[in-house]
C-alpha positions as CSV (number, residue, x, y, z in Angstrom):
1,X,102.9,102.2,98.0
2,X,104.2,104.3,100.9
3,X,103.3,107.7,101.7
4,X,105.4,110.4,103.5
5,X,102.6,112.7,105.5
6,X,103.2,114.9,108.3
7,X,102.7,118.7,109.5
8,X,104.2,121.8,110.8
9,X,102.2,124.0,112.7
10,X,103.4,127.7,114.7
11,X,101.4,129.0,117.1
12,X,102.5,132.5,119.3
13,X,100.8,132.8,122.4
14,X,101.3,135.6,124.5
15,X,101.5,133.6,127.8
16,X,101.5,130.2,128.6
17,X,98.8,128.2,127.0
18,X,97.3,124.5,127.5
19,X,96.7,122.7,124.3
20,X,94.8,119.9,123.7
21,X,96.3,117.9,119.8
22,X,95.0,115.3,117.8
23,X,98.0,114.7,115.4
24,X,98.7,111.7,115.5
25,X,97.9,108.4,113.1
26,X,94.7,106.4,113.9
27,X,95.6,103.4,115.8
28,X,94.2,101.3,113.1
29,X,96.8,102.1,110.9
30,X,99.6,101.5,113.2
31,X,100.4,97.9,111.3
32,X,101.1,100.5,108.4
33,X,103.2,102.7,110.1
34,X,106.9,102.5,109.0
35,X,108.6,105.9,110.4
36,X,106.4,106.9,113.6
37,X,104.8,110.0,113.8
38,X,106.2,111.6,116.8
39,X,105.1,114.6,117.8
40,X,108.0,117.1,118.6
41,X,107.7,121.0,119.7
42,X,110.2,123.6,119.2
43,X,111.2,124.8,122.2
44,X,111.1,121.0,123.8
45,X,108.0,120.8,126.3
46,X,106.4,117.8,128.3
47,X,104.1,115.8,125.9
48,X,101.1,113.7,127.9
49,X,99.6,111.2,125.7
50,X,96.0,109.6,126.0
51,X,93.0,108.5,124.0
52,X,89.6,110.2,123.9
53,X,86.4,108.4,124.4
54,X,86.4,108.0,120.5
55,X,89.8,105.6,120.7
56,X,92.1,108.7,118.9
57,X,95.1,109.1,120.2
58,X,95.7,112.3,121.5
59,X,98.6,114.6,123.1
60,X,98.9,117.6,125.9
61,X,101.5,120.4,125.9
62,X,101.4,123.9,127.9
63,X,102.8,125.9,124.9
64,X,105.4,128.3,126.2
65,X,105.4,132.4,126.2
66,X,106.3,133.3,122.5
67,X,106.5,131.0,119.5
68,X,106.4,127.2,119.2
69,X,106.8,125.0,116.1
70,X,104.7,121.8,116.7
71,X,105.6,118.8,113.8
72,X,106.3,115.4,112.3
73,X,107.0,113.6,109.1
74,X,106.0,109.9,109.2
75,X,105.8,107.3,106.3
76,X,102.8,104.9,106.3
77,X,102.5,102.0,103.6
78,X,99.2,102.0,101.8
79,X,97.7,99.2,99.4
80,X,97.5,102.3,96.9
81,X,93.8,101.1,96.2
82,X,90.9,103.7,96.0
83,X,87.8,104.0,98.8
84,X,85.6,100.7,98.2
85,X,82.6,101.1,96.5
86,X,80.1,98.3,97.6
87,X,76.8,99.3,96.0
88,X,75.3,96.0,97.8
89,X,76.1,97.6,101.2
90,X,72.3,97.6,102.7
91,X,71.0,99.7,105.1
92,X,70.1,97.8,108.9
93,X,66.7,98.5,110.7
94,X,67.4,100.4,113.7
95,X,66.7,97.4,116.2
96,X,69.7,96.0,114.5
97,X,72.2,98.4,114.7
98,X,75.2,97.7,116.8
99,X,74.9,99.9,120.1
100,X,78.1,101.7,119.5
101,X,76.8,103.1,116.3
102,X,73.4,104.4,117.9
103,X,75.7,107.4,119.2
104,X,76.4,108.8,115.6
105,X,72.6,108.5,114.8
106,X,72.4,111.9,117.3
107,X,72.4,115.6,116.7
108,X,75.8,116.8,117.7
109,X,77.5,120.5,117.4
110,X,77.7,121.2,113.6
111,X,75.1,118.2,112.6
112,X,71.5,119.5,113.4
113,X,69.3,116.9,112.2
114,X,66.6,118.3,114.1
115,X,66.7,121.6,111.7
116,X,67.3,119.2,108.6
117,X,65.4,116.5,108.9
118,X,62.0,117.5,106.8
119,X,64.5,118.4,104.3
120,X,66.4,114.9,104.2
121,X,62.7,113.0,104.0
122,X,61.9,115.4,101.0
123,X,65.4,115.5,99.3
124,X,66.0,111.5,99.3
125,X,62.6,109.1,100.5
126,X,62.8,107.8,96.7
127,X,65.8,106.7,96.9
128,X,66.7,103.0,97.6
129,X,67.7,102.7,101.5
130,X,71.6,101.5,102.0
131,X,74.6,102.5,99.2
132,X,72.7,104.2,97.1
133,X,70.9,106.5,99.2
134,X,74.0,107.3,101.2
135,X,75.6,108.4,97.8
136,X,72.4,110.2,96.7
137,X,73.1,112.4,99.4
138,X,77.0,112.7,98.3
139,X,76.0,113.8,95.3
140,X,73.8,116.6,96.1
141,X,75.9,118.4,98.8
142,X,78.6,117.9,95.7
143,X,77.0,120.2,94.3
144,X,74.6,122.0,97.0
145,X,77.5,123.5,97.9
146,X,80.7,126.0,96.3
147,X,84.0,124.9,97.4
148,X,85.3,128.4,99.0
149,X,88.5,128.4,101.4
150,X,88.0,132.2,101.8
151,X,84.5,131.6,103.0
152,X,85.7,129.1,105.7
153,X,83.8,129.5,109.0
154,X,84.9,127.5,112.3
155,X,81.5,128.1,113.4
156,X,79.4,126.9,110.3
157,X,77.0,124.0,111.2
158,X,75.6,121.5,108.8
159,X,72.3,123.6,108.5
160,X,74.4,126.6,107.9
161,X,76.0,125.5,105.4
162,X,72.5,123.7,103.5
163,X,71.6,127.4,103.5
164,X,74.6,129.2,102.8
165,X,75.9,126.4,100.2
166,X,79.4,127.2,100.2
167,X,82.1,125.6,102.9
168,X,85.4,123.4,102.9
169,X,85.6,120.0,103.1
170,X,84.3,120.2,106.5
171,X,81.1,121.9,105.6
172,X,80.7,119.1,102.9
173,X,80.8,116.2,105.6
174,X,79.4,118.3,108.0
175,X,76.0,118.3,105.8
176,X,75.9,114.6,104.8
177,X,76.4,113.3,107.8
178,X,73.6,115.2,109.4
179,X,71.1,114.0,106.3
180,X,72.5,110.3,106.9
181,X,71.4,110.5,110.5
182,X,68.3,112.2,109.7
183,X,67.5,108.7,107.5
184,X,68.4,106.7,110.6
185,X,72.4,105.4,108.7
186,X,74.7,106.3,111.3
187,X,77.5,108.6,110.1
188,X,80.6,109.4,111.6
189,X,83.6,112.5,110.9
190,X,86.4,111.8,109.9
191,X,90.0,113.5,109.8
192,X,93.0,112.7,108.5
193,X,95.9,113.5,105.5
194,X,94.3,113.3,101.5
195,X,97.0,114.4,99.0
196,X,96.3,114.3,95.2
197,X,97.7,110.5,94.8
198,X,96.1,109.8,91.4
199,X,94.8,112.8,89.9
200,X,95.7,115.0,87.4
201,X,97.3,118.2,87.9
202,X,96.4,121.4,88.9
203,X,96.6,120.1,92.5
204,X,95.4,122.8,95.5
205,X,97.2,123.4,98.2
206,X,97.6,120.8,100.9
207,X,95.6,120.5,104.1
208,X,94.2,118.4,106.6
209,X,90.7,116.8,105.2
210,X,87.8,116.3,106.3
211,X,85.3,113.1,104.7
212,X,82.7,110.5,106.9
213,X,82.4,106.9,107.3
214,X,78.1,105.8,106.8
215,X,77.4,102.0,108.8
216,X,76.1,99.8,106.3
217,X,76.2,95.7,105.7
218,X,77.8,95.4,109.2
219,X,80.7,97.8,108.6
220,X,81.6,101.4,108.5
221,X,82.4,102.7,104.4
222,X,84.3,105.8,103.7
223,X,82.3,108.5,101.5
224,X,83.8,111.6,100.5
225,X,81.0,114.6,99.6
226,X,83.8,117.1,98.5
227,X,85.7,115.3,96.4
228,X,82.5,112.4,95.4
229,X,84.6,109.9,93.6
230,X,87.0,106.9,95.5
231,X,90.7,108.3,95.9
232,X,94.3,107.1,97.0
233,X,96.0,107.2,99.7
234,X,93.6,108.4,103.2
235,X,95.5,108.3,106.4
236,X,93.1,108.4,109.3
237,X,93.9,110.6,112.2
238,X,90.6,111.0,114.3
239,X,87.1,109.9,113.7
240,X,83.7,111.2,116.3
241,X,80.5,113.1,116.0
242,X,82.1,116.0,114.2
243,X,84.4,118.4,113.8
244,X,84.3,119.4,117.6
245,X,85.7,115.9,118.4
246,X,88.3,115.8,116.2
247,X,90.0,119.3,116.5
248,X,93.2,118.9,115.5
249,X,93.8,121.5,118.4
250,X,91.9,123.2,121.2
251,X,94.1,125.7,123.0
252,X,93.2,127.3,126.2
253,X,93.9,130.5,126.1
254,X,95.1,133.6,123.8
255,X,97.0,132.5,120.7
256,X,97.8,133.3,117.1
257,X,98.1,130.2,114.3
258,X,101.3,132.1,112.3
259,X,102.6,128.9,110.2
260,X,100.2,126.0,109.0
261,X,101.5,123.5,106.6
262,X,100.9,120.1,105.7
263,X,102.2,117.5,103.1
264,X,101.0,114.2,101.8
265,X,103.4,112.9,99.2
266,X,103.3,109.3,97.6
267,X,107.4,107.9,97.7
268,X,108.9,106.2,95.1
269,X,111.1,103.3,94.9
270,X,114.4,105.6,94.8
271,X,113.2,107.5,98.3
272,X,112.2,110.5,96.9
273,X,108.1,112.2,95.8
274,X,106.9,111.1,93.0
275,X,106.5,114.2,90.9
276,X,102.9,114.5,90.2
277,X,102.5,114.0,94.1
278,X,100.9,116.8,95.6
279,X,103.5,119.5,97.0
280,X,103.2,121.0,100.7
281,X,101.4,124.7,101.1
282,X,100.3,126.4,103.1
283,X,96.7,128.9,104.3
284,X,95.0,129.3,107.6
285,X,91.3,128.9,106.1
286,X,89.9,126.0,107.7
287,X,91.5,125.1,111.0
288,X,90.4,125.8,114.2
């Protein structure tokens, strides 16, 4: 299938302001990629591209006095399969992990496995190490915690949200990951477009998404706490320790997020959305 994805974002800043974006498709999908993703601003500013020390591919802009519209609309072909589910995956002794892994084994900003890990050992030592743990945990921040955008906290950490149990999808990756590190499985955050390919109406209003990858049998495996069952149609954008790597933007100064709005829609063979795709929306609950 092919999927039309993309953004429009307005910020007004009261005086010229530095911004840091991560917009853009993960280079692993660029093979996919059939219309480019190409960041444009509105009024036109110099764009600096480069990657991060995760590999994402990132931009910089000095956002201009007053208003500017920041967007794209790509189309990126998909097998239209659902997240793997590979129950077999085991779980590797610590001497055997890759070295590039051992970094997402660490407390970072919004995963405190040093507050959480009593609880992790209590929650899930029965179960089997590997797959099934890893979706153990899934299944109890599913529903350890109340899906509430007007509860949405840019400053809730994984331990926050254990105690508070309610959060985005953030809060919900946020939380696993930290219990996956506290059992020694690396885990990684992950960012990127998620419409409603494949499941039944009423759909919610779009957004960017938030899920995590857990390092098992040799290879990273997408899990998905909020949502807790394999879906349709993910487009990576940005992947790192959590949320603080993957901002899709860090601005430098005074500003005001006035316009959010994303879309995710699954194209038909005549062009157009297919009508039980999800439809763009917008809110300003969850982004940074």
């Amino acid at each position: 299938m092919k999927i039309k994805v993309g953004y429009e974002l307005i910020y007004e800043c009261p005086q010229p302001t530095p911004m840091l974006l991560m917009l853009n498709i993960h280079y692993t999908r660029a093979s996919d990629i059939v219309v480019p993703d190409h960041l444009v601003t509105e009024p036109a500013v110099p764009i600096t591209a480069y990657r991060d020390g995760f590999g994402n591919w990132c931009s910089r802009i000095t956002a201009p006095k007053g208003v500017t519209r920041i967007s794209t609309t790509a189309v990126v072909r998909d097998s239209g399969k659902p997240d793997p589910v590979v129950p077999e995956a085991r779980q590797h002794a610590l001497e055997e992990l890759p070295e590039e892994a051992l970094v997402f084994l660490l407390a970072s900003r919004y995963c405190e496995t040093e507050l959480l890990s009593d609880v992790a050992w209590k929650l899930f030592s029965g179960t089997k190490p590997g797959w099934d743990r890893v979706q153990a945990i899934c299944d109890f921040v599913h529903e350890h915690i109340k899906f509430d955008y007007m509860q949405a906290r840019a400053t809730r950490t994984a331990f926050e949200a254990y105690n508070e149990g309610v959060g985005v999808c953030r809060d919900y990756a946020h939380l696993a990951v930290t219990f996956c590190r506290c059992l020694n499985i690396p885990a990684r955050y992950c960012t990127g477009y998620l419409g409603d390919i494949g499941v039944p109406p009423p759909h919610g209003v779009m957004d960017f998404a938030g899920w995590f990858e857990a390092y098992l049998g040799g290879q990273w495996y997408t899990f998905d706490a909020r949502n807790n069952t394999p879906r349709i149609g993910r487009v990576l954008i940005a992947r790192g320790r959590d949320a603080v790597d993957v901002a899709i933007s860090t601005t430098f100064g005074p500003n005001t997020l006035t316009g959010f709005t994303v879309w995710t829609d699954e194209i038909g063979s005549d062009g157009k959305p297919v009508p039980s795709a999800s439809a763009p929306g917008q809110h300003l609950g969850e982004q940074q």
